[in-house]
C-alpha positions in Angstrom: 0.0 0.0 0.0 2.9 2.5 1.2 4.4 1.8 -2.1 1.5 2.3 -4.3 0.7 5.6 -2.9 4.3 7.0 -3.0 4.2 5.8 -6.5 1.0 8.1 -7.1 2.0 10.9 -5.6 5.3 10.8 -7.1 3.4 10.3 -10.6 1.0 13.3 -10.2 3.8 15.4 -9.5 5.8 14.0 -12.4 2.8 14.3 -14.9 1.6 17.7 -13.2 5.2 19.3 -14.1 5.5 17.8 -17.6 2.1 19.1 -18.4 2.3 22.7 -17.1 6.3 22.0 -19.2 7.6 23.5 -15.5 10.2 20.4 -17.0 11.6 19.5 -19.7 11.8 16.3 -21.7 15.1 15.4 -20.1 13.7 16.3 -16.2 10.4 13.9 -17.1 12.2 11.0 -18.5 14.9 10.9 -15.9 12.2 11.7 -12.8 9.9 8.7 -14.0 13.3 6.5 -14.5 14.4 7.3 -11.0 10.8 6.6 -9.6 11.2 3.6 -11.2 14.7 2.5 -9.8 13.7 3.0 -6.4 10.8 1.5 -6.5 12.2 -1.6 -7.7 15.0 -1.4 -5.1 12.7 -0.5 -2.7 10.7 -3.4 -2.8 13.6 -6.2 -3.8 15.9 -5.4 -0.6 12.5 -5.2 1.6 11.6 -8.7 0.4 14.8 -9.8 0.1 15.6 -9.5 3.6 11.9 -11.5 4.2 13.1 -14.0 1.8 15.8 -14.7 3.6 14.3 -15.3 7.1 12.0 -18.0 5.7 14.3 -19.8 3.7 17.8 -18.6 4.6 20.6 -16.6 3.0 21.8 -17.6 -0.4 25.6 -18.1 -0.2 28.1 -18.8 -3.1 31.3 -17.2 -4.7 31.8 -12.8 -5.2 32.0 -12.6 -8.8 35.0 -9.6 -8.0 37.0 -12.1 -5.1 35.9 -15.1 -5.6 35.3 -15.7 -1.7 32.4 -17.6 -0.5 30.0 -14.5 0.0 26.1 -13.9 0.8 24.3 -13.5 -2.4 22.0 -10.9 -3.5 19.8 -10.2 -7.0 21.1 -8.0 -10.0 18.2 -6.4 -11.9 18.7 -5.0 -15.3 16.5 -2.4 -16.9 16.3 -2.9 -20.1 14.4 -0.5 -23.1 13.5 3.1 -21.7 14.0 2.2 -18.2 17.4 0.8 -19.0 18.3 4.6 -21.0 16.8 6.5 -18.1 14.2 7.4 -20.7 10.8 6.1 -19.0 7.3 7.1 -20.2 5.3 9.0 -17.9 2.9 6.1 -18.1 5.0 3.0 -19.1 5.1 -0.9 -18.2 8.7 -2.1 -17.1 10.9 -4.4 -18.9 13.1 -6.5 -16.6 15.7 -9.5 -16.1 16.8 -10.6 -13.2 20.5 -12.2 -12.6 22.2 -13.8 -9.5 26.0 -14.4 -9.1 26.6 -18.0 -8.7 25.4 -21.3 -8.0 25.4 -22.6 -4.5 22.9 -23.3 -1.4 20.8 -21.0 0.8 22.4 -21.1 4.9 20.5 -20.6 8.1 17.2 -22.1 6.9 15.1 -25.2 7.4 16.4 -26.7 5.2 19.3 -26.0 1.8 17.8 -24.4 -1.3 19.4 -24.1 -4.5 20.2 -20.3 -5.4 18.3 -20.4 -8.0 15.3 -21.0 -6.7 16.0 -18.8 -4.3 16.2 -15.8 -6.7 13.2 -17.5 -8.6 11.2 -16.9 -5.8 12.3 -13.6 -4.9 11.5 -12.5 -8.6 8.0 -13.6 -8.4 7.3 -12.3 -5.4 8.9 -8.8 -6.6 6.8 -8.8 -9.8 3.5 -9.4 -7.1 5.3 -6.2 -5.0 5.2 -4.0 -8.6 2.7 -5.3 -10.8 -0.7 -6.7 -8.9 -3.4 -4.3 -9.3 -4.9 -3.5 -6.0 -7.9 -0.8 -3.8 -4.4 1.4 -4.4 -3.4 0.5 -7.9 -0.4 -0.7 -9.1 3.1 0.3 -9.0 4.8 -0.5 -12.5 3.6 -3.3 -15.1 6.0 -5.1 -15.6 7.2 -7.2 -18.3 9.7 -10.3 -18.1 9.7 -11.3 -21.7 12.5 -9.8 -22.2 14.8 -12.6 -20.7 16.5 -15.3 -22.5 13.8 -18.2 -23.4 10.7 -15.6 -23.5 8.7 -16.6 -21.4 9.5 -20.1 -21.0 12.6 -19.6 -19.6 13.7 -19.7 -16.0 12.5 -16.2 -14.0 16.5 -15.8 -12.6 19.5 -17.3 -14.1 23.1 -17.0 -13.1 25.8 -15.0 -14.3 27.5 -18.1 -16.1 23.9 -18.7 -17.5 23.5 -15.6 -18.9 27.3 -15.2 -20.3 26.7 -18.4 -22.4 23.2 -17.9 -23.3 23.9 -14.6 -25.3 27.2 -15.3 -26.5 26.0 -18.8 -27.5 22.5 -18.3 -28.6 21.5 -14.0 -28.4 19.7 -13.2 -31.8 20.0 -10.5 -33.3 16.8 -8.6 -31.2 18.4 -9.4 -27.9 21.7 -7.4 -28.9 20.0 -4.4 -30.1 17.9 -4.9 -26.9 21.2 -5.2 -24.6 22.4 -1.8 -25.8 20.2 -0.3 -23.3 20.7 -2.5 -20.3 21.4 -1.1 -17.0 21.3 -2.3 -13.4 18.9 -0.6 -12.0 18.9 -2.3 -8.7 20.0 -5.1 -6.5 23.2 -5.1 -5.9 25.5 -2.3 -8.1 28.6 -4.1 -7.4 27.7 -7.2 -8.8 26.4 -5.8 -11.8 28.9 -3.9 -12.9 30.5 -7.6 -13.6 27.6 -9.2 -15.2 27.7 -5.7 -17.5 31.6 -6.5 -18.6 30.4 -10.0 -19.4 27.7 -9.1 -21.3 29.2 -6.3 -23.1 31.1 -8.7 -25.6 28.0 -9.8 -26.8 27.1 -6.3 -27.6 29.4 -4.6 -29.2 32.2 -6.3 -31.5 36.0 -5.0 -31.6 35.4 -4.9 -35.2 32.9 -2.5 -37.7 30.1 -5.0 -38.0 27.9 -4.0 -40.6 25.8 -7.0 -40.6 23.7 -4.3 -37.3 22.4 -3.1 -40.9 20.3 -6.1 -42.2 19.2 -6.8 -38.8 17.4 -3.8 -38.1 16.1 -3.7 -41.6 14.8 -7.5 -40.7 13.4 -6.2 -37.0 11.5 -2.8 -39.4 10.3 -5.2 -41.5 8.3 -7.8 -38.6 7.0 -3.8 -36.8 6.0 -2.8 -39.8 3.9 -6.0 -40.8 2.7 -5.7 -37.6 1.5 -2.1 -38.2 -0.7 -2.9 -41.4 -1.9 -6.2 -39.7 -3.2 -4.5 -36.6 -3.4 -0.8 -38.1 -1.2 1.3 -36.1 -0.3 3.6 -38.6 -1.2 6.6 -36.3 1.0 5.1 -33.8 3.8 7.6 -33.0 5.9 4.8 -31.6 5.7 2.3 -34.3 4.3 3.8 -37.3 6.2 5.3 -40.4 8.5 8.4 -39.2 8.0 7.3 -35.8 10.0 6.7 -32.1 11.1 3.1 -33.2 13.0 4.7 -36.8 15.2 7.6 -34.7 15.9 4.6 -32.1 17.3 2.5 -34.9 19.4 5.0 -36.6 20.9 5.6 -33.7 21.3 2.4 -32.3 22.5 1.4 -36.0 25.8 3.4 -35.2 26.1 2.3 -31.6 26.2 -1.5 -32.9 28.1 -1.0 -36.0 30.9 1.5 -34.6 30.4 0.8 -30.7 33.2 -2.2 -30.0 35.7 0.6 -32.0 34.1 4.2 -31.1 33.8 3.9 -26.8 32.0 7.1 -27.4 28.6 4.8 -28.3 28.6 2.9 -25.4 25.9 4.9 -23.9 21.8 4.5 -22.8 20.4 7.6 -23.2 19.4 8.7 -27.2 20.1 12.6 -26.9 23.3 11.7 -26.3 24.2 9.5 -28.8 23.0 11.7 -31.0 25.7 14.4 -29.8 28.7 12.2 -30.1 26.9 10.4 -33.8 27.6 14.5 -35.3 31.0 15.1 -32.7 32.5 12.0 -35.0 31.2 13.4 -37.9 29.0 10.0 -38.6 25.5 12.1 -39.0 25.2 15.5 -40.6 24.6 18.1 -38.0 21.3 19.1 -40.6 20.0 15.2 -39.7 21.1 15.2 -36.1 19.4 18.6 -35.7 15.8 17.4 -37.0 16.2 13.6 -35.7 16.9 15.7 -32.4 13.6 18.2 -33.1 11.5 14.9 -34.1 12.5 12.9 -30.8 11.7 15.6 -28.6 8.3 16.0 -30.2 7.0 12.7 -30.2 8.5 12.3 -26.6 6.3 15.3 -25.9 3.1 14.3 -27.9 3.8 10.3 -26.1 3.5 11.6 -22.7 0.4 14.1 -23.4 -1.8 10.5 -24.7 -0.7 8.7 -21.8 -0.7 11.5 -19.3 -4.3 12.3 -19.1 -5.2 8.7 -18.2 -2.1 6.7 -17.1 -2.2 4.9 -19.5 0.4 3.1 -21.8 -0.7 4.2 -25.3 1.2 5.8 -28.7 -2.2 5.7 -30.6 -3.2 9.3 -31.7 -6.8 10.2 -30.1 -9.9 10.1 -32.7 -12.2 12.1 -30.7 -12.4 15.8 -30.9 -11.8 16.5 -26.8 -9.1 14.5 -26.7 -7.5 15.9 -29.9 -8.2 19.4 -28.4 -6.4 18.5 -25.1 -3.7 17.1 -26.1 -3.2 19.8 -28.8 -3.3 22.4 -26.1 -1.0 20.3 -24.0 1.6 20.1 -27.1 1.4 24.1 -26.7 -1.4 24.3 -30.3 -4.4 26.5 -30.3 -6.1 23.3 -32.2 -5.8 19.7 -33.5 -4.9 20.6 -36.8 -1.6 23.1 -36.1 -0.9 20.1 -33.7 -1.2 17.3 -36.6 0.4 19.7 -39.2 3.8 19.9 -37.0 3.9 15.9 -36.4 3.3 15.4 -40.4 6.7 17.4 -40.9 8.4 15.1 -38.4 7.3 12.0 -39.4 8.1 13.0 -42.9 11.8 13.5 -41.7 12.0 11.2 -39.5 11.3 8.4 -42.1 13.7 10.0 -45.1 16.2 9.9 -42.8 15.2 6.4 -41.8 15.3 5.6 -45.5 18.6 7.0 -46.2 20.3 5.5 -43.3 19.2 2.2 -42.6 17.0 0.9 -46.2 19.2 0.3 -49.6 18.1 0.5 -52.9 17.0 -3.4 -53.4 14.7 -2.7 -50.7 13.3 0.3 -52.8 13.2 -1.8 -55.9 12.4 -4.9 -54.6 8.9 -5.9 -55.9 6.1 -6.3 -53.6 6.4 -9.8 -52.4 3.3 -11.9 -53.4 3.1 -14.0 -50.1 0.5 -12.7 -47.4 2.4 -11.1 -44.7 0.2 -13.4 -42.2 2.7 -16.0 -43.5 5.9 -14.3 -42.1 4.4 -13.3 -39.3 3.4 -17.0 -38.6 6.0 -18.6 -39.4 8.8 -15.9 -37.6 6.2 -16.2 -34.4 5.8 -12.6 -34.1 1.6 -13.4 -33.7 0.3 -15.1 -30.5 -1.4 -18.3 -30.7 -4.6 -16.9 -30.3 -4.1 -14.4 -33.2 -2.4 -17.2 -35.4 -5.4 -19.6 -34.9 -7.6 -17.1 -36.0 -5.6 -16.1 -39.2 -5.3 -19.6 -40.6 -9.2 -20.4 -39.9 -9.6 -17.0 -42.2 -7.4 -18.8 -44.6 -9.7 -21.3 -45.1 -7.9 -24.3 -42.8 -10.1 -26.6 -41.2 -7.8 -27.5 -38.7 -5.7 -24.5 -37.5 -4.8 -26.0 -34.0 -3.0 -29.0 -36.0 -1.6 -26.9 -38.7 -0.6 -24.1 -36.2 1.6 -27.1 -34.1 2.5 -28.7 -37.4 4.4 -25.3 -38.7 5.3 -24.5 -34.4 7.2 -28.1 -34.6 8.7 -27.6 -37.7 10.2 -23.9 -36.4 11.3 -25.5 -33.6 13.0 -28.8 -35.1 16.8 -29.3 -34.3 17.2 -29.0 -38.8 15.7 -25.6 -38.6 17.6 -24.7 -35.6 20.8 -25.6 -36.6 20.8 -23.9 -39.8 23.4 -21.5 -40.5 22.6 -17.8 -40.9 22.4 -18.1 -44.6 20.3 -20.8 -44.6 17.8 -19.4 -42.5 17.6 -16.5 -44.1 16.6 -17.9 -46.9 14.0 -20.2 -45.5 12.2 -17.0 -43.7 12.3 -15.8 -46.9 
């Protein structure tokens, strides 16, 4: 309850400055992130400490001695929390990490570490998430972790190392580039960051950052026409998602050579992308303009309801109120202005990250439900439904037919090439 209300109170204030712009864009993003890191800390070190009078201390070796050691969690942040860049209204993406194997001490009974720190994760993810008579505190999202959501809810160190240097695709690096610890204990983390950071960014210029982001555009934007979010600011043409992967194009292209890149927060890599002469200052100056505009109109829709939205309001009160949050006398000025970023935004886009095959390349004549299906980016419910609109009289067999396929150790075990040309 304590933590609920502190969360509101901080919010309204939060929300309340943004809105009368008493702060900037930076102030907002950094207030929500910090509301965010404490109260995640917060609430792991309270139930940590509960944790460990039921079932005893974890023990097992300091990832910086060595020494047999009590054990505590490592939380990473990971998207705008990660980049200190949270929504005013935003769910929480999350992975938790623990040092070492070993056995809990001064219990009942010896537990594994792991399910230790499983527990602990659940039971923080009741703290933040669960919707109570006071709310909630952040929704919080775990999918982020290696295995989605099938894999374990806390993994150690060693886990992690070998998962993404042995199986990270392509999403989960770009994902990476914004991880931070953003509580649990600092000292450990700053480790599991050095391991990770490998994985990240390579000693050598690796183009290849290129076809990977064009892939990832590709799956948003079937996404987009499939669901029809073309007046989302986040994911639509000329939208947040484009200026993120310019930028992020640069960081995991040049970042392993250019130390410069190895930074969270956008604003900033935009600075150092036109200090080493690798944007324009002309592109740098409206990809700068655009993000700060779309930041702006992103926390106006979610601000007047605390709610987690990017879709531009249809009705004419909302229109009006967020035009006159956005500083517009109406809807139109308002819709005029985003228009010319969005226009920018995705010429830049074009320039940068598309190439001319992709220009030229002829519209391909297979449905994109059939990507989307077969790459997994629908749910199963969504998925069932689209085959049954294609006519199939069994989707649930088909649908576990293609999923067992996917998942067979032929497909898995193709090389890069190969795949690429099956998904193709």
């Amino acid at each position: 309850t304590a933590l609920r209300q502190f969360r509101r109170e901080s919010q309204f204030r939060i929300i309340w400055r943004d809105l009368m712009r008493w702060a900037d864009l930076h102030e907002t993003m950094a207030a929500a992130s910090m509301l965010a890191d404490t109260c995640i800390d917060g609430a792991l070190n309270w139930l940590y400490d509960t944790l460990c009078e039921e079932l005893g201390t974890p023990w097992g070796a300091d990832p910086v001695t060595g020494e047999d050691a009590p054990q505590k969690m490592v939380v990473l942040g990971m998207g705008k929390l990660g980049g200190r860049e949270l929504n005013v209204s935003s769910d929480i993406d999350l992975i938790f990490g623990f040092p070492s194997k070993g056995e809990t001490r001064g219990g009942r009974r010896a537990l594994d570490n792991q399910q230790f720190f499983i527990r602990l994760g659940q039971r923080l993810i009741q703290a933040l998430d669960q919707i109570t008579a006071d709310g909630f505190v952040f929704r919080t999202d775990m999918r982020l972790r290696p295995y989605g959501q099938s894999g374990a809810l806390a993994l150690s160190f060693a886990a992690l190392e070998t998962y993404y240097q042995d199986q990270g695709r392509d999403w989960e690096r770009y994902a990476m580039v914004k991880a931070r610890v953003v509580a649990g204990d600092q000292r450990a983390g700053e480790v599991l960051m050095e391991m990770l950071r490998p994985f990240v960014y390579r000693k050598y210029i690796d183009f290849s950052a290129f076809e990977s982001l064009r892939a990832m555009k590709a799956m948003i934007s079937r996404e987009v026409r499939r669901k029809g979010l073309e007046n989302n600011i986040k994911l639509g043409s000329g939208g947040i998602r484009e200026i993120e992967f310019v930028v992020q194009a640069f960081q995991l292209i040049r970042g392993g050579r250019d130390r410069e890149l190895q930074q969270r927060e956008l604003l900033n890599i935009l600075k150092e992308l036109e200090e080493l002469e690798l944007l324009p200052s002309p592109v740098v100056k409206e990809l700068r303009g655009a993000y700060i505009f779309l930041r702006n109109l992103e926390h106006a829709l979610q601000g007047m309801e605390d709610k987690q939205t990017q879709i531009l309001p249809d009705d004419e009160l909302s229109q009006a109120r967020v035009a006159r949050i956005m500083g517009y006398d109406d809807w139109s000025a308002c819709q005029e202005a985003l228009e010319e970023h969005r226009q920018k935004v995705a010429k830049h886009f074009s320039d940068i990250i598309a190439t001319e095959e992709d220009d030229e390349a002829p519209e391909s004549p297979v449905d994109d439900g059939w990507f989307e299906l077969w790459l997994a980016e629908m749910d199963e419910s969504a998925a069932l439904q689209w085959l049954e609109e294609q006519g199939f009289d069994a989707p649930e067999a088909s649908h576990k037919r293609l999923k067992e396929l996917r998942e067979s150790r032929t497909v898995q075990s193709l090389q890069t090439q190969g795949r690429r040309r099956l998904n193709q």
